[in-house]
Residue frames relative to the residue before (quaternion, step in Angstrom):
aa qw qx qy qz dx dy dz
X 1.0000 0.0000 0.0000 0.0000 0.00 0.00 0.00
X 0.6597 0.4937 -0.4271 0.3724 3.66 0.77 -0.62
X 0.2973 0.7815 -0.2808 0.4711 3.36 1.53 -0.19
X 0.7517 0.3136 -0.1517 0.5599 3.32 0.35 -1.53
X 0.4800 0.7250 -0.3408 0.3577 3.54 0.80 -0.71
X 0.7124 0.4519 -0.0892 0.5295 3.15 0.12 -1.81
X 0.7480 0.3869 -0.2754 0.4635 4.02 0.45 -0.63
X 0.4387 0.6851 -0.3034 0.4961 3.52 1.58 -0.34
X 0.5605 0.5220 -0.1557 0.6237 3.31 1.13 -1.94
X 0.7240 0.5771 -0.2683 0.2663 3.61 -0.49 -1.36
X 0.8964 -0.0062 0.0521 0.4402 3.41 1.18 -1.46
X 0.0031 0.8031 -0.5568 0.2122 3.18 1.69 1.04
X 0.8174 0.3211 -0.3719 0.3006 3.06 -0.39 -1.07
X 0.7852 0.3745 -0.2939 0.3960 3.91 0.90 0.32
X 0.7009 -0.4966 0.1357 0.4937 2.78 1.48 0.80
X 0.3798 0.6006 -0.5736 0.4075 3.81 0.36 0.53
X 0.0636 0.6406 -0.7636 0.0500 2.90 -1.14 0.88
X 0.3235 -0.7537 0.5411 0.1857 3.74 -1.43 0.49
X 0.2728 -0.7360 0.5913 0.1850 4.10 -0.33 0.43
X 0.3606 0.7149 -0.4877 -0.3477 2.97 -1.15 -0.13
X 0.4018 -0.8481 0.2779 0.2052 3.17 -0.72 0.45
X 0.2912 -0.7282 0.5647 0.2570 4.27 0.56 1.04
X 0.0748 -0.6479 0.7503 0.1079 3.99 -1.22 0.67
X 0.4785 -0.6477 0.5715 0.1578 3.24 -0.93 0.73
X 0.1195 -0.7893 0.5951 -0.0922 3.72 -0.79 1.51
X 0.6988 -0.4037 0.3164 0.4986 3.53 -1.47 0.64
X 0.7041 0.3334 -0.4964 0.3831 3.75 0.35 -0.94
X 0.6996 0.5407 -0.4343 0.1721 3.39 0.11 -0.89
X 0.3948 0.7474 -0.2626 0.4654 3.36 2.11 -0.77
X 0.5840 0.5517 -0.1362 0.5797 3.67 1.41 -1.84
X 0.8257 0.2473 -0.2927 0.4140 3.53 -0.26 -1.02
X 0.5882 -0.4808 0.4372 0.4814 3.96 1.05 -0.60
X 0.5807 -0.6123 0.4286 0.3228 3.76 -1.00 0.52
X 0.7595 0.4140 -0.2611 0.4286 3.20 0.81 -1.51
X 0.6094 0.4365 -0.3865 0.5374 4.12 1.16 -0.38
X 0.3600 0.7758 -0.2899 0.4295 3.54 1.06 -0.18
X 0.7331 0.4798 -0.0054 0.4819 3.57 0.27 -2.43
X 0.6603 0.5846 -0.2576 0.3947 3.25 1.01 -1.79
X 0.7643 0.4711 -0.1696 0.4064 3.47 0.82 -1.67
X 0.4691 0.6685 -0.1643 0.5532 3.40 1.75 -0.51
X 0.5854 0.6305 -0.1082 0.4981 3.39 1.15 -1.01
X 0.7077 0.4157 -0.0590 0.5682 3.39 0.32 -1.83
X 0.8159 0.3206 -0.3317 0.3486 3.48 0.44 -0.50
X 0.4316 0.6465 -0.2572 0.5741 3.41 1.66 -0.25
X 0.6728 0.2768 -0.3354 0.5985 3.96 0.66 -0.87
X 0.7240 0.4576 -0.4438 0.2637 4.00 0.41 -0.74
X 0.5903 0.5977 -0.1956 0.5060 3.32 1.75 -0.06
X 0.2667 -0.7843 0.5086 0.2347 3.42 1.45 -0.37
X 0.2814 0.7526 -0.5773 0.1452 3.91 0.87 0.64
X 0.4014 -0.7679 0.4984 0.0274 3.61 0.00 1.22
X 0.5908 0.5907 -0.1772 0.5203 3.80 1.21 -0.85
X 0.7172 -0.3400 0.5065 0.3369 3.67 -1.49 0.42
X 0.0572 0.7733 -0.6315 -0.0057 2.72 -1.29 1.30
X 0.0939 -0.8226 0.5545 0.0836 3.60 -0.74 0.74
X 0.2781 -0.5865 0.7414 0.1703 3.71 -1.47 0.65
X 0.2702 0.7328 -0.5688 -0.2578 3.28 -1.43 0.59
X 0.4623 -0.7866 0.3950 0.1074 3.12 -0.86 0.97
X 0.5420 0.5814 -0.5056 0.3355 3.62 0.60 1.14
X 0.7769 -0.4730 0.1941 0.3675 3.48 -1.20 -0.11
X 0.5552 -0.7069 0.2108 0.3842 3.50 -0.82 1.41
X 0.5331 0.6672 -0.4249 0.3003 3.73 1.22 -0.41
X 0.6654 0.5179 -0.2279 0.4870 2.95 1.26 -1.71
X 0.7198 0.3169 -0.4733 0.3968 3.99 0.00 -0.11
X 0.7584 0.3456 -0.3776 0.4036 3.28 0.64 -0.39
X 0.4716 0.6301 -0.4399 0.4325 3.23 0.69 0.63
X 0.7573 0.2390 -0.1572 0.5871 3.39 1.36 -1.01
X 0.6044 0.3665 -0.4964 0.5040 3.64 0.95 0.64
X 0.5392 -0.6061 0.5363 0.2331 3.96 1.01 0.34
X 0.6614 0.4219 -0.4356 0.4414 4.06 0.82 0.19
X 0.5338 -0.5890 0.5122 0.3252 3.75 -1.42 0.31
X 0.7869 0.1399 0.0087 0.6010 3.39 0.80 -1.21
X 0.2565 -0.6816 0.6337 0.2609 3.16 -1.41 -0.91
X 0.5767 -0.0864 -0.7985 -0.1497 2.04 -2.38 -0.01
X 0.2121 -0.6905 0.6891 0.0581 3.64 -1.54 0.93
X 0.1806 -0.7435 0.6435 0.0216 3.39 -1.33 1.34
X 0.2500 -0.8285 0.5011 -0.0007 3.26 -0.64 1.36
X 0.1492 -0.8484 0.4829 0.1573 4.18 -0.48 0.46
X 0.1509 0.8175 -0.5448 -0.1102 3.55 -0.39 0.01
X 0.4663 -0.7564 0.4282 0.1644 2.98 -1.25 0.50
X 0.9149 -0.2488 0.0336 0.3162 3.42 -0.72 0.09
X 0.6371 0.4858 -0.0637 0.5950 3.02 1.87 -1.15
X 0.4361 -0.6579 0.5080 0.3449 3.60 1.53 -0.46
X 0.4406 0.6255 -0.4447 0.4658 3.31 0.80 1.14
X 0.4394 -0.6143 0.5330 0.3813 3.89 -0.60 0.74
X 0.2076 -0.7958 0.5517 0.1383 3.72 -1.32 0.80
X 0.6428 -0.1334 0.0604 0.7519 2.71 2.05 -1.19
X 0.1072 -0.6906 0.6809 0.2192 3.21 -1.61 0.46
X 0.1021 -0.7661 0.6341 -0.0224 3.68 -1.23 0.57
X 0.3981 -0.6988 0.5940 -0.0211 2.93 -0.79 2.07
X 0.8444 0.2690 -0.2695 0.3769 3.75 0.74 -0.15
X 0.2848 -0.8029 0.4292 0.3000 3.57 0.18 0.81
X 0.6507 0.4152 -0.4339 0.4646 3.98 0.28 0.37
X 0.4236 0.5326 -0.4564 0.5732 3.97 1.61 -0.19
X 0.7445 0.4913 -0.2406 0.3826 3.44 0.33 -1.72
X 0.5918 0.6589 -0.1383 0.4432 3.79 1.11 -0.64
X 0.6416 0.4234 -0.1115 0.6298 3.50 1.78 -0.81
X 0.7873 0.3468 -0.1090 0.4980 3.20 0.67 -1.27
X 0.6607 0.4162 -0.4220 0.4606 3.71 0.57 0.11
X 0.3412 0.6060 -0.5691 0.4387 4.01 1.23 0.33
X 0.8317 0.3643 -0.1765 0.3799 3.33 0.52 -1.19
X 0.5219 0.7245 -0.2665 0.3629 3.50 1.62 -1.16
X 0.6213 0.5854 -0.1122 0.5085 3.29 0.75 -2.07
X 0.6425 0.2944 -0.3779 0.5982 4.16 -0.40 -1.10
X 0.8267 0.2650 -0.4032 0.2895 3.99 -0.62 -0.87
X 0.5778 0.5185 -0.4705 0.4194 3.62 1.13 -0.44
X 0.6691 0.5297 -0.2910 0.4325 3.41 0.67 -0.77
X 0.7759 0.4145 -0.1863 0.4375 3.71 0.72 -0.42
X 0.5250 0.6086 -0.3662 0.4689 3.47 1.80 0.18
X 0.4992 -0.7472 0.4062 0.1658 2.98 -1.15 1.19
């Protein structure tokens, strides 16, 4: 994630913004929602993620079922229209390929 950070920083001024988005898992279910959020929190301020944050709070089949990924953490792109461009299930793939991703998404009309 600090990754994503820094590219957040990098191209604000053309519109990048970064989401992120906490899915709720059996532990968090185990430890309680609201100690959950908190721990979710703390890692979001030690990161300085500056972007939307979102908690969702439903069952782990059902999101990955409607985000289409197996695991996680999953980094999703969209372009301009709000359309997925890429998603990337590996965050050092996603790390290479958004040097190049990011300048053309940003420069389409």
């Amino acid at each position: 994630m600090p990754h994503l950070v820094e590219m957040a920083e990098k191209w604000r001024d053309k519109g990048v913004v970064v989401i992120s988005l906490h899915v709720e898992t059996t532990l968090d279910v185990d430890e309680g929602r609201e100690k959950s959020l908190e721990k979710a929190r703390k890692i979001l301020e030690r990161l300085k993620m500056k972007g939307p944050n979102y908690y969702l709070a439903e069952t782990q089949t059902s999101w990955m079922e409607r985000l289409e990924i197996e695991g996680y953490p999953a980094i999703f792109v969209f372009n301009k229209a709000g359309r997925i461009a890429r998603k990337f299930m590996d965050e050092e793939e996603a790390k290479t390929e958004m040097a190049t991703l990011i300048p053309k998404l940003v420069d389409e009309k």
